[in-house]
N, C-alpha and C positions, 0 to 999 in steps of 0.2 A: 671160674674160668681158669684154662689153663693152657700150656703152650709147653710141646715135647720137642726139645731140640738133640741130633747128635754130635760128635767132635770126638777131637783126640786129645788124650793129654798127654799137654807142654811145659815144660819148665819155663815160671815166668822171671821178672825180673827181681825176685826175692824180697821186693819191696813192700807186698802183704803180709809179712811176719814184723815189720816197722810201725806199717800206720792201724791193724787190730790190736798192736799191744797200747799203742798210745792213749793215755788215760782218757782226752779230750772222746777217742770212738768206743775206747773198752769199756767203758761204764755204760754209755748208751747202748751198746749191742749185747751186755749181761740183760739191762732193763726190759731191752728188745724183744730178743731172742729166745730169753730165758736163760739162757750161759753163756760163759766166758769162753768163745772161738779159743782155739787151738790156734798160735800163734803163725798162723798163713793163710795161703790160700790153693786150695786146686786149680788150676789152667786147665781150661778147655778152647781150643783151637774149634769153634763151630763149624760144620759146612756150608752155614748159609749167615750171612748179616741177621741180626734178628731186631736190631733195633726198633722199627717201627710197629712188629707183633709185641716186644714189651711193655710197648705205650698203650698198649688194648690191657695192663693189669697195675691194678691199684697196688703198689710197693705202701711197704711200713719203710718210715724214713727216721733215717740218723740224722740229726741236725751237724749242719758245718761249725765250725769255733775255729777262734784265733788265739793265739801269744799275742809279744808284744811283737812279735818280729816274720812271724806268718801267718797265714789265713788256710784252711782245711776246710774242704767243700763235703757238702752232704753227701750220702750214699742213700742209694735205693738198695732194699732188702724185700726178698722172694721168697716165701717156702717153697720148698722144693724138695723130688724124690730122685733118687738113682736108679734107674732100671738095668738089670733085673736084681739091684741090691735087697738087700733088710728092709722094709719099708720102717722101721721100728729106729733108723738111723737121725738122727737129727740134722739137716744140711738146708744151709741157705743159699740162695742166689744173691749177690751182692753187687753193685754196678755203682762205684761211684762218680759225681759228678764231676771229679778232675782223674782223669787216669793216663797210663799211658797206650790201653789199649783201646781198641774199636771195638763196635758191636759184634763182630763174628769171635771173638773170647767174651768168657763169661770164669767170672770166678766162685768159687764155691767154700762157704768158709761153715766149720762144725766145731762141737767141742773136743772132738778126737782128729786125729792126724789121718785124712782122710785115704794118703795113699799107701797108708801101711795099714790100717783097717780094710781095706778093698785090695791090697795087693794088687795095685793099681804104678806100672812103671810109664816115662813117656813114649809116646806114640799109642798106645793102648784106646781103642776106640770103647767110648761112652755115651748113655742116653743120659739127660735130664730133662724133667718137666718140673718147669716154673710153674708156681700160683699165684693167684691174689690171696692174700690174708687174710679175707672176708668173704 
């Protein structure tokens, strides 16, 4: 099962280059994923909410952890492809449970820096299609 959405990409609030470095998610998402994301994330600004079509695909999940002094919610993670990129690229769909975005962004985290490998600046319209991992 799977699910093609378009969008443009946005600069987000720089705060996915914070929480994929944090050991608490970077170890889970090497486990995960198979590698160590490239310390961000791509923003895509969707054209449509997609929330409710992501709940039709079974995400591989990042378990949430604590300190002693905060709490870190889980993430759902996607395989996913770029069209009309390399399909031979490694990129996931990531959504997690505390963020500051809505459903119509979706962020996209790889082991390469995804918008200097796609030459990729913001406002530049892109396709992804999400999977389930199974």
């Amino acid at each position: 099962m799977s699910l093609t959405v378009s969008g443009t990409v946005t600069s987000g609030l720089g705060r996915g280059k914070e929480f994929v470095t944090m050991e608490g998610y970077a170890d889970q998402f090497e486990d995960l994923l198979g590698y160590a994301p490239y310390p961000g994330t791509l923003n895509l600004a969707l054209d449509s909410d997609i929330g409710e079509q992501l709940a039709t695909l079974e995400p591989m999940r990042v378990d949430g952890w604590e300190t002693n002094t905060e709490t870190f919610g889980a993430v759902n993670c996607y395989p996913a492809s770029l069209g009309p990129a390399d399909n031979s690229l490694r990129v996931h769909a990531v959504v997690p449970d505390k963020t500051d975005h809505d459903t119509s962004t979706i962020e996209l985290v790889s082991p390469v820096r995804l918008r200097d490998q796609l030459d990729l600046a913001d406002d530049e319209d892109l396709e992804v299609t999400v999977f389930s991992p199974r």
